[in-house]
mmCIF entry with sequence, helices, sheets and N, C-alpha, C, O atoms, coordinates in Angstrom:
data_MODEL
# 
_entry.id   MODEL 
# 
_entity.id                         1 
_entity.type                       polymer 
_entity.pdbx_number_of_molecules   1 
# 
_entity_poly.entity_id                      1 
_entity_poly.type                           'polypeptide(L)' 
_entity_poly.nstd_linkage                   no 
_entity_poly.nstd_monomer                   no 
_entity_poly.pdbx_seq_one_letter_code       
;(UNK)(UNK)(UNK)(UNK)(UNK)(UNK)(UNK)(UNK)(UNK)(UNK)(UNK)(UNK)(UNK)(UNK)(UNK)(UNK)
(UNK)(UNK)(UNK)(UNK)(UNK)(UNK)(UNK)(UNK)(UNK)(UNK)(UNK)(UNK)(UNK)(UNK)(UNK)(UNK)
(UNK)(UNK)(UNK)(UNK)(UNK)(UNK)(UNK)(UNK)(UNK)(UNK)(UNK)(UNK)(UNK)(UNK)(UNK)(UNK)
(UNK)(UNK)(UNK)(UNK)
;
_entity_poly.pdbx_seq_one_letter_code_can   XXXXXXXXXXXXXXXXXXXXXXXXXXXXXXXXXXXXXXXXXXXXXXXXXXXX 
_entity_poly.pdbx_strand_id                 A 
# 
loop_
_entity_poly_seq.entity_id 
_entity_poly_seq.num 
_entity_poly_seq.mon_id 
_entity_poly_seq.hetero 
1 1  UNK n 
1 2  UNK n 
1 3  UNK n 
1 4  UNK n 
1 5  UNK n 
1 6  UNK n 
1 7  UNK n 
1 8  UNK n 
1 9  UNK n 
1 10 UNK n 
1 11 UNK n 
1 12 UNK n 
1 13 UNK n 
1 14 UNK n 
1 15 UNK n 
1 16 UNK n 
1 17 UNK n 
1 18 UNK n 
1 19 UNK n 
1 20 UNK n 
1 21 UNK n 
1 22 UNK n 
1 23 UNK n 
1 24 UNK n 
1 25 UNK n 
1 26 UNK n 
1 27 UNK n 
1 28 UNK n 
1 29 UNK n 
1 30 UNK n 
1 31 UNK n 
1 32 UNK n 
1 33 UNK n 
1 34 UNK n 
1 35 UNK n 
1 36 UNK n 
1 37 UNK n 
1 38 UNK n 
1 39 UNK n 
1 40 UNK n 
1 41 UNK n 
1 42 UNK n 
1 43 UNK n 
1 44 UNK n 
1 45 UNK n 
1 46 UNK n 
1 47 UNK n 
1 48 UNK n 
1 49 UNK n 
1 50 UNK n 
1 51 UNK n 
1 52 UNK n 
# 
_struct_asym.id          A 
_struct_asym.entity_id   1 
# 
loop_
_struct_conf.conf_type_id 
_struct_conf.id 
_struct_conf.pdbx_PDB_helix_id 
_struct_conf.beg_label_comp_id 
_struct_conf.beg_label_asym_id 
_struct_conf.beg_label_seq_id 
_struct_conf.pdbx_beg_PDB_ins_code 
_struct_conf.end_label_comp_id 
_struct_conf.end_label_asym_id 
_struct_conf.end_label_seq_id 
_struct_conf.pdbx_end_PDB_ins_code 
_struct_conf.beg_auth_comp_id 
_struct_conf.beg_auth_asym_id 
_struct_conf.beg_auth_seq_id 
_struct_conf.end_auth_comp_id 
_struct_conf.end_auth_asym_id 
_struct_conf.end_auth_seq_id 
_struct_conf.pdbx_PDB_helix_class 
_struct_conf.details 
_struct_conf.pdbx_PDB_helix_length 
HELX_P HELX_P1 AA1 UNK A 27 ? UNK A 30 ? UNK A 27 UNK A 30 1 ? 4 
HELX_P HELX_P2 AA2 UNK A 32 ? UNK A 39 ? UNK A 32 UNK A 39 1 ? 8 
HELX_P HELX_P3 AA3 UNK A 42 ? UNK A 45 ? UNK A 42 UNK A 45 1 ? 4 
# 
_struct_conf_type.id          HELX_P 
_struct_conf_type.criteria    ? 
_struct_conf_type.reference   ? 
# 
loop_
_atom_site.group_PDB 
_atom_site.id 
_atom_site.type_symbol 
_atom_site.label_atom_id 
_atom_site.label_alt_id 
_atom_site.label_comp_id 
_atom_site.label_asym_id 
_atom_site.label_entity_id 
_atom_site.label_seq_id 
_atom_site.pdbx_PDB_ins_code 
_atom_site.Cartn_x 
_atom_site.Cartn_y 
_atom_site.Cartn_z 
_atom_site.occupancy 
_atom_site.B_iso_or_equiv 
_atom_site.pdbx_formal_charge 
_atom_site.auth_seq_id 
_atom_site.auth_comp_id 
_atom_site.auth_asym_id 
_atom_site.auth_atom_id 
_atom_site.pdbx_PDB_model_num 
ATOM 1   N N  . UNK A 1 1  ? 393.807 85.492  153.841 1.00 0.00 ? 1  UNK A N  1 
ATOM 2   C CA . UNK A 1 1  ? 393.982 85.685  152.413 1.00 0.00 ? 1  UNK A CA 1 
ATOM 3   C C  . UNK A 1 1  ? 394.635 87.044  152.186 1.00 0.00 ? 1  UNK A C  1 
ATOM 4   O O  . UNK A 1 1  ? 394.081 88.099  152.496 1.00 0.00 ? 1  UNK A O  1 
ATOM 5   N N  . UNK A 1 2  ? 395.941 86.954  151.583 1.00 0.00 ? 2  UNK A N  1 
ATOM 6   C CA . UNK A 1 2  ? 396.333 88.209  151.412 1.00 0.00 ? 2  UNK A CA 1 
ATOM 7   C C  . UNK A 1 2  ? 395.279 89.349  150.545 1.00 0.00 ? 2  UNK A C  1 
ATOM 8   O O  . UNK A 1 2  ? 394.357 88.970  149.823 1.00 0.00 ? 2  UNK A O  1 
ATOM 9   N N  . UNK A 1 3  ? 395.595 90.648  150.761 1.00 0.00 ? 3  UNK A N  1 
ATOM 10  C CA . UNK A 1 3  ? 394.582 92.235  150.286 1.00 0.00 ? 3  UNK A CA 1 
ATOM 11  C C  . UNK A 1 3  ? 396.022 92.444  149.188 1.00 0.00 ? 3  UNK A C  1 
ATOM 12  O O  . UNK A 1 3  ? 397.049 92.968  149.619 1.00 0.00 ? 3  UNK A O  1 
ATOM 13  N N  . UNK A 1 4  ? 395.911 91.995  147.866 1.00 0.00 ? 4  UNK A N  1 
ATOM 14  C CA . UNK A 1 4  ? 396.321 92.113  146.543 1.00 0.00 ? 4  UNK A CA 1 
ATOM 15  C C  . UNK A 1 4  ? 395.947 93.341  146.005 1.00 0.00 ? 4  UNK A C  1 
ATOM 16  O O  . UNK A 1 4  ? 394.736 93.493  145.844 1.00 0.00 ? 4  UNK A O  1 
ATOM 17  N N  . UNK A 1 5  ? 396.929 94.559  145.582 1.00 0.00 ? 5  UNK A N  1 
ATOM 18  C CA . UNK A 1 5  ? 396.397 95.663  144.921 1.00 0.00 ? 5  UNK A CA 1 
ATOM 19  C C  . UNK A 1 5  ? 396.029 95.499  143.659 1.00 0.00 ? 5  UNK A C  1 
ATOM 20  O O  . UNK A 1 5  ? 396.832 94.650  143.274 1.00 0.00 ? 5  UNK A O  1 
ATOM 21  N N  . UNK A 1 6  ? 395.447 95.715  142.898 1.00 0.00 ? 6  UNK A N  1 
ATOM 22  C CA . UNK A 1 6  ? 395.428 96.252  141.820 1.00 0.00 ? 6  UNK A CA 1 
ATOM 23  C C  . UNK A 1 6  ? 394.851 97.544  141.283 1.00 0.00 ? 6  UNK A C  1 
ATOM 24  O O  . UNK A 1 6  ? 394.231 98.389  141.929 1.00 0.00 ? 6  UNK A O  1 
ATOM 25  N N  . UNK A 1 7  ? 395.097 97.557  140.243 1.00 0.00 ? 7  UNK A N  1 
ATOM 26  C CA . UNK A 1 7  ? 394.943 98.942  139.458 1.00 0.00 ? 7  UNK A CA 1 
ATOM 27  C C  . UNK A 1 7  ? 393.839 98.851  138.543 1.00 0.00 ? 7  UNK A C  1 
ATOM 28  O O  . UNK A 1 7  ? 394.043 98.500  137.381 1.00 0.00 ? 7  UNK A O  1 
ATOM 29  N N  . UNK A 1 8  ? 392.316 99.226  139.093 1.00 0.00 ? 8  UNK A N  1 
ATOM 30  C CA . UNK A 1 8  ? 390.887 98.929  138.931 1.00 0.00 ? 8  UNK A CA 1 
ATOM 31  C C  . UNK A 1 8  ? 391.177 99.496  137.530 1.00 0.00 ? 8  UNK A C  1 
ATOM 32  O O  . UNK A 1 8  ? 391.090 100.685 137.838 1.00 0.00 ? 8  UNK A O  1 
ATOM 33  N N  . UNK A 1 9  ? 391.430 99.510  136.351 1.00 0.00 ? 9  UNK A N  1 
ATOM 34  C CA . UNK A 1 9  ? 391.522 100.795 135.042 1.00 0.00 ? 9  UNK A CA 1 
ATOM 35  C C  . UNK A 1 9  ? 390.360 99.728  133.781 1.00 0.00 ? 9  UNK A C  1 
ATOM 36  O O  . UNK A 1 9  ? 390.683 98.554  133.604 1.00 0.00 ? 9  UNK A O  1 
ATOM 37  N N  . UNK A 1 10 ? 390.035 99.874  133.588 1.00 0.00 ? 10 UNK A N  1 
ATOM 38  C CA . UNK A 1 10 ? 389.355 99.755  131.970 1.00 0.00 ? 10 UNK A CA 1 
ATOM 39  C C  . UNK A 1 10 ? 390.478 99.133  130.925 1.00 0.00 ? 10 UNK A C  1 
ATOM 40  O O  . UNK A 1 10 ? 391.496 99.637  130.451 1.00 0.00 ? 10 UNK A O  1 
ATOM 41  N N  . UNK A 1 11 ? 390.014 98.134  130.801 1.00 0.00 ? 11 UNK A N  1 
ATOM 42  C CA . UNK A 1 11 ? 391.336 97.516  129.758 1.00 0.00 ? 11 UNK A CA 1 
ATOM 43  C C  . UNK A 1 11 ? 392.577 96.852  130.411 1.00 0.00 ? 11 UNK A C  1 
ATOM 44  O O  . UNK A 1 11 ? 393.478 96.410  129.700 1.00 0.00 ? 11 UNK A O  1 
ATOM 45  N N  . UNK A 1 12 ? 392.628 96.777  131.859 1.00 0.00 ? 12 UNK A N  1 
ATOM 46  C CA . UNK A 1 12 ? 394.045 96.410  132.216 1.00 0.00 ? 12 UNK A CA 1 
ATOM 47  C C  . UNK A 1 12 ? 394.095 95.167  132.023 1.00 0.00 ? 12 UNK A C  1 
ATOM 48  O O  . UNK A 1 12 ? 393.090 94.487  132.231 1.00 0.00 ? 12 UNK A O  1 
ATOM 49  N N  . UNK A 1 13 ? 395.117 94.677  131.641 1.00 0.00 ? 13 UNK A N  1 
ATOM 50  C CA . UNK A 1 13 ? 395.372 93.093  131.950 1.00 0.00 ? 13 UNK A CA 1 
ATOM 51  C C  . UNK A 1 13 ? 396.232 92.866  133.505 1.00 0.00 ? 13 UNK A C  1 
ATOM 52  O O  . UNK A 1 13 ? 396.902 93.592  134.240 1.00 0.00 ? 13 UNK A O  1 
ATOM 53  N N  . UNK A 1 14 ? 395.795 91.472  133.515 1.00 0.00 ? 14 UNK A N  1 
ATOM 54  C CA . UNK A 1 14 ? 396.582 90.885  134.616 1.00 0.00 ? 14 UNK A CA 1 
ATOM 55  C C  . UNK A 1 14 ? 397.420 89.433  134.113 1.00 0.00 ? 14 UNK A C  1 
ATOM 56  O O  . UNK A 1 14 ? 397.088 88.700  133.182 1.00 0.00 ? 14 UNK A O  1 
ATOM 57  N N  . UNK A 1 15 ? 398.632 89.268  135.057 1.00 0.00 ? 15 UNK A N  1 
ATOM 58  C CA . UNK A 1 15 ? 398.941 87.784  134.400 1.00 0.00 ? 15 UNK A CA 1 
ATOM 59  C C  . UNK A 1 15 ? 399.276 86.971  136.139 1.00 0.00 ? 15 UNK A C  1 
ATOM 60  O O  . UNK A 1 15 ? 399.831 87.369  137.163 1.00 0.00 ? 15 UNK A O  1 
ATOM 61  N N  . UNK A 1 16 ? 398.816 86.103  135.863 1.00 0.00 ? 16 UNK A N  1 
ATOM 62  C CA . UNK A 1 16 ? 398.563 84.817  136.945 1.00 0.00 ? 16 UNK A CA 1 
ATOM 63  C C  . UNK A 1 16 ? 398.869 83.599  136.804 1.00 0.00 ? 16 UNK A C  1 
ATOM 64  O O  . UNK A 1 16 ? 398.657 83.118  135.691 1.00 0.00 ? 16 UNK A O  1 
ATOM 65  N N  . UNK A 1 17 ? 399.549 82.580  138.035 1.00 0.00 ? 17 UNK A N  1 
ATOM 66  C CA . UNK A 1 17 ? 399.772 81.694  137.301 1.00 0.00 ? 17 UNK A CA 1 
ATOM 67  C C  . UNK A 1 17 ? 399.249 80.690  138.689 1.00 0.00 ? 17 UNK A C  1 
ATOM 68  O O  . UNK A 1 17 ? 399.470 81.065  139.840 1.00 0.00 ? 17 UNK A O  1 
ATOM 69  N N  . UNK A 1 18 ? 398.844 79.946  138.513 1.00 0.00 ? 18 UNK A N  1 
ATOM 70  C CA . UNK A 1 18 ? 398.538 78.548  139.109 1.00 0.00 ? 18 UNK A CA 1 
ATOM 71  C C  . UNK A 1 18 ? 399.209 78.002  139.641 1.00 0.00 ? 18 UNK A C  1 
ATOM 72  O O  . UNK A 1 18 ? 399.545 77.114  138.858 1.00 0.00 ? 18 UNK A O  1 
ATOM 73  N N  . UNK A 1 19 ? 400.025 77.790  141.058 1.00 0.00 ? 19 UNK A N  1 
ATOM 74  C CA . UNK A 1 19 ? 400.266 76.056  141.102 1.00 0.00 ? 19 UNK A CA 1 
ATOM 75  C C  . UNK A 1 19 ? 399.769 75.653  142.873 1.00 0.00 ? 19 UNK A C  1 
ATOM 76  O O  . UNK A 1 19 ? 399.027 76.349  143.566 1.00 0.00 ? 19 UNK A O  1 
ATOM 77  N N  . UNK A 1 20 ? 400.450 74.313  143.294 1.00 0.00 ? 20 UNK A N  1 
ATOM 78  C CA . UNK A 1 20 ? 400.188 73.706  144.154 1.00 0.00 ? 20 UNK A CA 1 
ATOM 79  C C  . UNK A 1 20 ? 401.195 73.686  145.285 1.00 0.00 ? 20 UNK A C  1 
ATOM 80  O O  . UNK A 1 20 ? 402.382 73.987  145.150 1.00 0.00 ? 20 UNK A O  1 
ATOM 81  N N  . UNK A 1 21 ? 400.633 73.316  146.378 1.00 0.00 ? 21 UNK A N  1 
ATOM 82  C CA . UNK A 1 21 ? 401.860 73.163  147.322 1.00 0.00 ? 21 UNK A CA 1 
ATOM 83  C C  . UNK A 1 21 ? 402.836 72.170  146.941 1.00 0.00 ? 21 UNK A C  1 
ATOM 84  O O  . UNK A 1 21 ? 404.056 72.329  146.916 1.00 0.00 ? 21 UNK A O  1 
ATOM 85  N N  . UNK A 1 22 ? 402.073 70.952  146.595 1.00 0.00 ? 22 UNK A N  1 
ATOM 86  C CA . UNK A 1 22 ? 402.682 70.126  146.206 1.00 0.00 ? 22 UNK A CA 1 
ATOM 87  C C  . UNK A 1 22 ? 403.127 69.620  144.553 1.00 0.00 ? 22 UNK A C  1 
ATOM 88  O O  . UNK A 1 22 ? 402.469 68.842  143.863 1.00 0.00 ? 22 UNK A O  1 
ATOM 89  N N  . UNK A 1 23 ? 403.748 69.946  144.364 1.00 0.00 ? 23 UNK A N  1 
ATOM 90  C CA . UNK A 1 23 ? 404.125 70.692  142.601 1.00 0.00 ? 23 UNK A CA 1 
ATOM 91  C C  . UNK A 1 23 ? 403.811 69.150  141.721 1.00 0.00 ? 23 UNK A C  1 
ATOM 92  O O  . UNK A 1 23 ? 403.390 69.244  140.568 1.00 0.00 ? 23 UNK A O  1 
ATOM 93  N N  . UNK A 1 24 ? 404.078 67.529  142.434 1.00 0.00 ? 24 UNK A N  1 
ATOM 94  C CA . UNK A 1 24 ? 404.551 67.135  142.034 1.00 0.00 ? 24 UNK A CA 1 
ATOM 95  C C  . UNK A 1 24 ? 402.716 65.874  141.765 1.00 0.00 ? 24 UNK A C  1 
ATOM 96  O O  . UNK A 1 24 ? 402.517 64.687  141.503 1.00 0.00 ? 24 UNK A O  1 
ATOM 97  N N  . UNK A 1 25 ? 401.967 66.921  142.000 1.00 0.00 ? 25 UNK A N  1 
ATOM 98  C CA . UNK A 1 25 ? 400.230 66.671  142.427 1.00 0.00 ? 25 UNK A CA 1 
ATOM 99  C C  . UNK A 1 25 ? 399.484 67.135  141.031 1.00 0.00 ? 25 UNK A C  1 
ATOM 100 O O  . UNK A 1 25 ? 399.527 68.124  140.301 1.00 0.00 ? 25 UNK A O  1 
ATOM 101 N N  . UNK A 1 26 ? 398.985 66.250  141.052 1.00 0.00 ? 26 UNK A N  1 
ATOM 102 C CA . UNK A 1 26 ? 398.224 66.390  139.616 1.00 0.00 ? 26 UNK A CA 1 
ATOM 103 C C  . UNK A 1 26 ? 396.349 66.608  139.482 1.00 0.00 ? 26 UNK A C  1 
ATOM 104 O O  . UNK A 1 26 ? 395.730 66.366  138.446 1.00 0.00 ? 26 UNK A O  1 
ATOM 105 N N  . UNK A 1 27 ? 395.948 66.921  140.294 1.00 0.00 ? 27 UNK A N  1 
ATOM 106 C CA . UNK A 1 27 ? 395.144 67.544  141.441 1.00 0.00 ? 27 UNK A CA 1 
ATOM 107 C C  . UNK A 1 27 ? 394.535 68.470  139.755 1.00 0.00 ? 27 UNK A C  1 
ATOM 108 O O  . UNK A 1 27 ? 393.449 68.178  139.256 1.00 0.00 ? 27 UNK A O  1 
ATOM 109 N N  . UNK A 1 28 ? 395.338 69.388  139.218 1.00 0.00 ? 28 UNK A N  1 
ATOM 110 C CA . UNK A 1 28 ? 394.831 70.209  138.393 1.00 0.00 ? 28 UNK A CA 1 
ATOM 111 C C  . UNK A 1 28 ? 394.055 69.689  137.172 1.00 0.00 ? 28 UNK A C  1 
ATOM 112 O O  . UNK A 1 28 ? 393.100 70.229  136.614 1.00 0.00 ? 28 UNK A O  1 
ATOM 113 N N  . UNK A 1 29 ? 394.788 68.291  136.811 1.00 0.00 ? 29 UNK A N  1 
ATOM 114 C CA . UNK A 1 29 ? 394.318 67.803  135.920 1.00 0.00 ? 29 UNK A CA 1 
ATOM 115 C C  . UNK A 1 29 ? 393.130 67.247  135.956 1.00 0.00 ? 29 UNK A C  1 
ATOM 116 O O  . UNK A 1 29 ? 392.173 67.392  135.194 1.00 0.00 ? 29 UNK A O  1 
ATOM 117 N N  . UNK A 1 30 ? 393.306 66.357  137.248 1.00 0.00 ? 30 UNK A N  1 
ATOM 118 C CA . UNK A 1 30 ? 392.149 65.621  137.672 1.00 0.00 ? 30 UNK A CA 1 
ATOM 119 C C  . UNK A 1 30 ? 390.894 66.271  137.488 1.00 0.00 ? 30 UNK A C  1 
ATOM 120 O O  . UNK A 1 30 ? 389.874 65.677  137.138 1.00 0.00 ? 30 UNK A O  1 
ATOM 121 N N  . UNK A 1 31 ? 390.990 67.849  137.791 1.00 0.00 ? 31 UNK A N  1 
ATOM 122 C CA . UNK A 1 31 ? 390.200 68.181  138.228 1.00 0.00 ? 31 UNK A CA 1 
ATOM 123 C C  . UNK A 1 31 ? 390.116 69.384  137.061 1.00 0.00 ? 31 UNK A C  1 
ATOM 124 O O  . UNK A 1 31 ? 389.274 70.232  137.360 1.00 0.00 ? 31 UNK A O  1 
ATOM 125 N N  . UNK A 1 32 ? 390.615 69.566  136.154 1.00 0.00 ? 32 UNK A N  1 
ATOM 126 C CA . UNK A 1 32 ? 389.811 70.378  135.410 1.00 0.00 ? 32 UNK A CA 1 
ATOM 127 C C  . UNK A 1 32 ? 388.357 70.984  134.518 1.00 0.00 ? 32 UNK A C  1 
ATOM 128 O O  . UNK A 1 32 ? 388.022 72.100  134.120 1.00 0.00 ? 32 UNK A O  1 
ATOM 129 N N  . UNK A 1 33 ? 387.686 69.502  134.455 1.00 0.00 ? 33 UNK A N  1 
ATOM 130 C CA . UNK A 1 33 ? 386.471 70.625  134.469 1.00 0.00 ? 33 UNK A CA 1 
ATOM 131 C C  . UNK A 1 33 ? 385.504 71.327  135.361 1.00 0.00 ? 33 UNK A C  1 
ATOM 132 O O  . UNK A 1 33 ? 384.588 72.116  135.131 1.00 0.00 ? 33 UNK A O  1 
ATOM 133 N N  . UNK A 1 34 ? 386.160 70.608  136.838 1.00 0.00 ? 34 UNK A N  1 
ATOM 134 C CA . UNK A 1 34 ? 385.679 71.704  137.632 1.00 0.00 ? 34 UNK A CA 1 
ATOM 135 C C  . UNK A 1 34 ? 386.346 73.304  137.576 1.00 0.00 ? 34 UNK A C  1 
ATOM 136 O O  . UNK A 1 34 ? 385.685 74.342  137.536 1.00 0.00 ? 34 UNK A O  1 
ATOM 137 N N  . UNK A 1 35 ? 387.383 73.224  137.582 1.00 0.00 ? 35 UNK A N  1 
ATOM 138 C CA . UNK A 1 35 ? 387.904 74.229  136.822 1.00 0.00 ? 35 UNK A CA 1 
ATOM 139 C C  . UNK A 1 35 ? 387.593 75.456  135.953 1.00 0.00 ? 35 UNK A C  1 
ATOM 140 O O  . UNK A 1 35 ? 387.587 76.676  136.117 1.00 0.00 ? 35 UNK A O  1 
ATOM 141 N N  . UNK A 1 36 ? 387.348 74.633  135.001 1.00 0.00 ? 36 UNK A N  1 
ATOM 142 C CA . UNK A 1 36 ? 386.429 75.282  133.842 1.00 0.00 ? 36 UNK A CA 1 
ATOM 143 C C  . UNK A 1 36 ? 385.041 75.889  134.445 1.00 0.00 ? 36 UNK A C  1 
ATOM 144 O O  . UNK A 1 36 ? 384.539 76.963  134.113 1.00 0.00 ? 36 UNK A O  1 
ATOM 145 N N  . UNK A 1 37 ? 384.673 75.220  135.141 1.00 0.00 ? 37 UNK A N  1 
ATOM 146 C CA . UNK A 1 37 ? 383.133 75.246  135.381 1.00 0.00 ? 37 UNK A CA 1 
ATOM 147 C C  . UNK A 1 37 ? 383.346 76.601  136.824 1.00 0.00 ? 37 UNK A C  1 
ATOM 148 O O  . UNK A 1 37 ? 382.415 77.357  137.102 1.00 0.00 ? 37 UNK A O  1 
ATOM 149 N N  . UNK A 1 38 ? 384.294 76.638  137.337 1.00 0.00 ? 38 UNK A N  1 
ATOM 150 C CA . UNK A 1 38 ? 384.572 77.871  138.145 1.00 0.00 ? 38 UNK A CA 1 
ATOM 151 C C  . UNK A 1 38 ? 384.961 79.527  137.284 1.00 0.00 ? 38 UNK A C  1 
ATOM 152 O O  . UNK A 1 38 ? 384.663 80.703  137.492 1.00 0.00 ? 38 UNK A O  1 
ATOM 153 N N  . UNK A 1 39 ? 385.812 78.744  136.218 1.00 0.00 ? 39 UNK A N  1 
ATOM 154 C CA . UNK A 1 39 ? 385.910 79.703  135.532 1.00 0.00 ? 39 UNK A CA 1 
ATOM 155 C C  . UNK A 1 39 ? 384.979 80.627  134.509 1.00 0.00 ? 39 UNK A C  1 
ATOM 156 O O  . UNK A 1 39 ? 385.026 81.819  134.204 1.00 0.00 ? 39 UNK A O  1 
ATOM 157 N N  . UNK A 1 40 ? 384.041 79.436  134.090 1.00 0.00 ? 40 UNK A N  1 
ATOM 158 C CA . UNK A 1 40 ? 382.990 80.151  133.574 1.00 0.00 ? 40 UNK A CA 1 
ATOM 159 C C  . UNK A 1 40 ? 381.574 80.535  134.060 1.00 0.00 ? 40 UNK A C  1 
ATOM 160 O O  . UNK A 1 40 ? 380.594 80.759  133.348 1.00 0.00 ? 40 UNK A O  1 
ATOM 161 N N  . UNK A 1 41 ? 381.666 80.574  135.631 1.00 0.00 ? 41 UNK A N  1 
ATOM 162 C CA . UNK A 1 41 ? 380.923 80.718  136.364 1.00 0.00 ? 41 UNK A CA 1 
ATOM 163 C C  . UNK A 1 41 ? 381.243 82.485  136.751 1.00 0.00 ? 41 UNK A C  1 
ATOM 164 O O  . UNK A 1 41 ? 380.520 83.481  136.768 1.00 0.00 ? 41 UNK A O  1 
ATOM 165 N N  . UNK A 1 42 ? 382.772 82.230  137.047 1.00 0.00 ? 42 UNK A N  1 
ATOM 166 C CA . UNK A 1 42 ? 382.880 83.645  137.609 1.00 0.00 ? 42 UNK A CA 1 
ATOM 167 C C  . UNK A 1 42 ? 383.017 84.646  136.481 1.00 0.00 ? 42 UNK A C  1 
ATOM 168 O O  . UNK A 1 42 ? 383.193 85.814  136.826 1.00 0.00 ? 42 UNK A O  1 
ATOM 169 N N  . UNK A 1 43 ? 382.945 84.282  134.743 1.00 0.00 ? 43 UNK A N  1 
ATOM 170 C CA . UNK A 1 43 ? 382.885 84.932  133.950 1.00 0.00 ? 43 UNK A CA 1 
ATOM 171 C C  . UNK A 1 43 ? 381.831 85.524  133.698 1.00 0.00 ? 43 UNK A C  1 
ATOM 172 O O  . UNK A 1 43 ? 381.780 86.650  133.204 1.00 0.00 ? 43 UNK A O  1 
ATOM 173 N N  . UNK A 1 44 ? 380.791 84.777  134.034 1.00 0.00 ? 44 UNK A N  1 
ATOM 174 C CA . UNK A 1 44 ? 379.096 85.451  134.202 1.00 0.00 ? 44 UNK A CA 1 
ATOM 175 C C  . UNK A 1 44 ? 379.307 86.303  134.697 1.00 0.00 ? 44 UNK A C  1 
ATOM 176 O O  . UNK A 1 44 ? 379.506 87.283  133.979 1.00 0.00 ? 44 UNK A O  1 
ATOM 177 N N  . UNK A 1 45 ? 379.397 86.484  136.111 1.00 0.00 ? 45 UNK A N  1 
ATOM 178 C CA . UNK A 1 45 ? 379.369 87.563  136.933 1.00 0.00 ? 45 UNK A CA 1 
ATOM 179 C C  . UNK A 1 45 ? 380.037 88.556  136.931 1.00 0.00 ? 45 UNK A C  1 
ATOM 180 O O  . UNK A 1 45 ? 379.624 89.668  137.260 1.00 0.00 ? 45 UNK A O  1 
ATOM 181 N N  . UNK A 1 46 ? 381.816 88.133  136.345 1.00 0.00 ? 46 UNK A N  1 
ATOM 182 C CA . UNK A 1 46 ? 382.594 89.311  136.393 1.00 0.00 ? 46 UNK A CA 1 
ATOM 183 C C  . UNK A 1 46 ? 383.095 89.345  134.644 1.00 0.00 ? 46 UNK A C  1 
ATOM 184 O O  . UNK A 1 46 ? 383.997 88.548  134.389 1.00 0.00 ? 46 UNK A O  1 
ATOM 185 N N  . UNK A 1 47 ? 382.800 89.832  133.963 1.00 0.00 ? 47 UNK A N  1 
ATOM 186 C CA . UNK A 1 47 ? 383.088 89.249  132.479 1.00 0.00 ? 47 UNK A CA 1 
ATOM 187 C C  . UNK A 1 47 ? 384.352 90.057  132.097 1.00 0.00 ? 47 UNK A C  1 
ATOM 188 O O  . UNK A 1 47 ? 384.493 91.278  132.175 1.00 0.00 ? 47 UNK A O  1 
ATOM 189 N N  . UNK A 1 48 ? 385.428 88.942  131.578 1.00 0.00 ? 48 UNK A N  1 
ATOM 190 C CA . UNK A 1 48 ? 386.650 89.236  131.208 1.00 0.00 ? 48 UNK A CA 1 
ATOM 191 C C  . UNK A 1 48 ? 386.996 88.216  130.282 1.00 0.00 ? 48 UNK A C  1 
ATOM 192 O O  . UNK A 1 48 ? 386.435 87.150  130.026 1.00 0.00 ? 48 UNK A O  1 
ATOM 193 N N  . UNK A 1 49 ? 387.970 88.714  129.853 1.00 0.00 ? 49 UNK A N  1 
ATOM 194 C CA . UNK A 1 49 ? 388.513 87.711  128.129 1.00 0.00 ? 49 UNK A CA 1 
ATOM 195 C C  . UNK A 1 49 ? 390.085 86.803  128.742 1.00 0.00 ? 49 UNK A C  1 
ATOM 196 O O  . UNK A 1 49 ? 390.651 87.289  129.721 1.00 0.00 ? 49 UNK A O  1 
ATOM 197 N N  . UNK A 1 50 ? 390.522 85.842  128.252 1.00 0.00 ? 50 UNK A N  1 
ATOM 198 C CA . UNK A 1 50 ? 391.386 84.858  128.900 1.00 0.00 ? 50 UNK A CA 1 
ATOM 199 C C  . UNK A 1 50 ? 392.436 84.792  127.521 1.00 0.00 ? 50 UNK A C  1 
ATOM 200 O O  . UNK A 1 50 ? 392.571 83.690  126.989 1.00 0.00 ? 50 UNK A O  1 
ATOM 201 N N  . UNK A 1 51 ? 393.135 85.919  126.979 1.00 0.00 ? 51 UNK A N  1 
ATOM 202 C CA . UNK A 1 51 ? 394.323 85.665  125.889 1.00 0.00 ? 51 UNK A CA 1 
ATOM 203 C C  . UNK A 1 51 ? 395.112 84.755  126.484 1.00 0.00 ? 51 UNK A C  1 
ATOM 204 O O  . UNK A 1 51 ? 395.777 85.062  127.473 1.00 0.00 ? 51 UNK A O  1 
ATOM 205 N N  . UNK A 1 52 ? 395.138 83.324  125.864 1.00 0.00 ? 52 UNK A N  1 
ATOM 206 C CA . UNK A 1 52 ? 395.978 82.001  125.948 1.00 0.00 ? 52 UNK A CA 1 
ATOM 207 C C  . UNK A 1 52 ? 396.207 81.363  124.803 1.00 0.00 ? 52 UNK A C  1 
ATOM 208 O O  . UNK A 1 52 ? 396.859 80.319  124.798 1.00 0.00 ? 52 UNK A O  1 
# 
């Protein structure tokens, strides 16, 4: 797994984007409320806001 820097600061944003090896895989959909359910799992623990 690549060692990703970032810049630990108070307030920073980050922007990220999602996809698959196989682009043409719908894998994300299928599977979004596991998704969700990862995402608001790791929001417990690490709490951050999602501007979308």
């Amino acid at each position: 797994m690549p060692r990703y820097r970032r810049a630990r600061a108070p307030g920073a944003s980050y922007f990220f984007t999602v996809t698959l090896h196989d682009r043409k895989s719908d894998l994300l959909v299928r599977e979004v409320a596991l998704l969700r359910e990862c995402v608001r799992r790791t929001k417990a623990r690490l709490p951050f806001d999602i501007d979308a």
